[in-house]
C-alpha positions in Angstrom: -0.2 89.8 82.6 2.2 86.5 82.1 4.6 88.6 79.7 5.2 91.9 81.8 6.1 89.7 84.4 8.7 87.4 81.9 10.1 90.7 80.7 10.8 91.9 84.7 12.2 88.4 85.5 14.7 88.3 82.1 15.7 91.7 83.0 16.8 91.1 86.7 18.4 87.7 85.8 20.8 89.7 82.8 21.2 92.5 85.3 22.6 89.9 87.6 24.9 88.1 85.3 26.3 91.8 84.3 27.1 92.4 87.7 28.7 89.1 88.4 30.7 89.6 85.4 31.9 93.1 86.7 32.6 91.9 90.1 34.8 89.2 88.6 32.9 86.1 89.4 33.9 83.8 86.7 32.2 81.0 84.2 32.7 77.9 86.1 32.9 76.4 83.0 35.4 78.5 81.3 38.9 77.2 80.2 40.8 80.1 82.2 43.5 82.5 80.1 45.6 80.7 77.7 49.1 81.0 78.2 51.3 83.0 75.5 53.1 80.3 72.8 56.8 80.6 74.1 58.8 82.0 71.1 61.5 79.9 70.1 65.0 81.9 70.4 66.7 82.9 67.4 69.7 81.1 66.2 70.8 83.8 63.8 73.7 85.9 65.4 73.5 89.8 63.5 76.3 91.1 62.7 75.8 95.2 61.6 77.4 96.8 58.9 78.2 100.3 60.4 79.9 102.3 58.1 82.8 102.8 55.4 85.3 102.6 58.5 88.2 100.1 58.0 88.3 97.4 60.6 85.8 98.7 62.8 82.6 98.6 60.4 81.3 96.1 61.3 80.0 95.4 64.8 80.9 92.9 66.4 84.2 92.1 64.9 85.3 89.9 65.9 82.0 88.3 65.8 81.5 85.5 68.5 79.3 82.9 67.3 78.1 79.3 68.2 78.1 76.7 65.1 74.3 75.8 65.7 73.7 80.3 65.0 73.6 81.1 61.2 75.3 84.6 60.9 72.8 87.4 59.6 74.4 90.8 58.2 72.1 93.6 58.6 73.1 97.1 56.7 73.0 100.1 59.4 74.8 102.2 57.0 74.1 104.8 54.1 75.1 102.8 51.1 74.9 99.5 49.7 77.4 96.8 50.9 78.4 93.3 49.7 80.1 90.9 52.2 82.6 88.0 51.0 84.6 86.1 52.8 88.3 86.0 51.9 88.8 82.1 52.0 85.5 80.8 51.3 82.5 81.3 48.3 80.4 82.7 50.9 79.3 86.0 49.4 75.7 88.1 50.9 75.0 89.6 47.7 74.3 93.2 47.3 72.8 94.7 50.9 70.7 97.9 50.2 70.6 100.7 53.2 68.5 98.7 56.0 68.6 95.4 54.8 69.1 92.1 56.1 71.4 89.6 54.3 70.2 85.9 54.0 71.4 83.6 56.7 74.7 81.9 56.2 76.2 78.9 58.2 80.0 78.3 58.7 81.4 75.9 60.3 84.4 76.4 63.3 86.8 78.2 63.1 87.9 82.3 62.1 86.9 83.3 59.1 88.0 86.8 57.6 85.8 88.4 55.1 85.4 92.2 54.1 83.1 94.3 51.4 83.4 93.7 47.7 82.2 97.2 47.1 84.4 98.8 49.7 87.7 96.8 50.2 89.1 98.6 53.2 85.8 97.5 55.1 87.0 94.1 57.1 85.6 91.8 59.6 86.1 88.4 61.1 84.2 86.0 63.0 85.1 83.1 65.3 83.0 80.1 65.5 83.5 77.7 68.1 81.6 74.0 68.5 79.0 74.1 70.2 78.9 70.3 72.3 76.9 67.7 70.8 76.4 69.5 67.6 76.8 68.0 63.9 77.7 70.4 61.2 74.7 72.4 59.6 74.1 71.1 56.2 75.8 73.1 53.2 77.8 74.9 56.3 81.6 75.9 54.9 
């Protein structure tokens, strides 16, 4: 008769806990929700290559950037593009439909730079010092 009787009593005392649980009576034990990890803002500025349009393929263009941002080219366009810039050896590499380029620094200052594949394509973009900020290393 003992075990009928431990069977009744575990039942009531689980039927209990379920419905503290559902009426949101908490563990007093529990930790509480954890708080989402910040995410740490990007420092890469995109820049989009639009389309075989003269000066305005690519968006912004000007490009306003801060020396701390490397400069990211991502290909919005149909066909494959290749950035250079004109005064530099900063060249992307070939950019296939829907790709990103790798992030290049540059240091202050305009820089003008269009598409190898497509010469009438052209851009710029103005860096400016950002206060208290060294030069990236291998920046141009």
């Amino acid at each position: 008769m003992t075990r009928p009787k431990s069977i009744w009593l575990n039942t009531i005392v689980l039927a209990a806990g379920i419905a503290a649980a559902d009426c949101g009576i908490s563990d007093p034990y529990a930790t509480g929700p954890v708080a989402p990890t910040p995410t740490a803002p990007s420092t890469n500025f995109v820049i989009d290559v639009a389309e075989i349009n003269g000066p305005y393929s690519f968006y912004p263009s000007p490009a306003p950037a801060r020396s701390e941002q490397a400069i990211v080219w991502r290909n919005s366009d149909k066909v494959t593009h290749r950035v250079v810039f004109d005064d530099m050896p900063v060249d992307t590499g070939t950019l296939a439909p829907g790709t990103l380029s790798q992030p290049i620094r540059v240091g202050p200052g305009n820089w003008a730079y269009h598409c190898a594949i497509h010469p009438s394509m052209v851009g710029s973009v103005m860096v400016t010092a950002s206060a208290g900020t060294a030069p990236a290393p291998g920046s141009y």
